[in-house]
C-alpha positions, 0 to 999 in steps of 0.5 A: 500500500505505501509504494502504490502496487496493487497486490495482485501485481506483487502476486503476479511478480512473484510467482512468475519468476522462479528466483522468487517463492511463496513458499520457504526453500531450504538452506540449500538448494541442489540444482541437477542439469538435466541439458543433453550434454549432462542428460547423456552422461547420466543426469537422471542417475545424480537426480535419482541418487539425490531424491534417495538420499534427502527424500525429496523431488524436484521441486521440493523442500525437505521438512527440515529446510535443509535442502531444496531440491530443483532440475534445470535445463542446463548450468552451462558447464556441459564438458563437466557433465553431469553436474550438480549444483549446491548453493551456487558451488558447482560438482562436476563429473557426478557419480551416483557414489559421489552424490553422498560423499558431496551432501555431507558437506552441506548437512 
């Protein structure tokens, strides 16, 4: 109201772009590139050793807003593929046996 936006404009804002969320996100947000280069070499094998281990989906928080768990179309780092990204921090050339040994560090 002090700035003169109408709320359903603040509302609109909000959920159109993706940096923004109605809903609270964890401590730390795990983004898989799922882009061919990263897709090829095995991205969905990261994604699914990921959900085992925080027991989330994309798209998800954990109950202890520790992590958030998200996919993306590619991180543009393709020769490191597959990738996983962690608060900004990128983890190339992921293994599913990696995943685990990298979550440790964030827990």
């Amino acid at each position: 109201e002090k700035l003169g936006v109408p709320k359903a404009r603040i509302q609109h804002v909000a959920t159109f772009y993706k940096a923004f969320s109605l809903v609270p996100k964890g401590k730390h947000e795990i983004h898989i590139c799922m882009g061919t280069a990263c897709h090829v070499r095995g991205a969905t094998r990261i994604l699914d050793a990921v959900q085992e281990r925080t027991g989330i989906k994309p798209g998800e928080t954990d109950l202890d807003l520790k992590f958030t768990l998200q996919t993306v179309n590619c991180l543009g780092c393709c020769a490191l593929g597959p990738v996983m990204e962690i608060d900004g921090k990128t983890h190339g050339k992921m293994t599913p046996s990696k995943v685990a040994e990298v979550l440790k560090n964030y827990e």
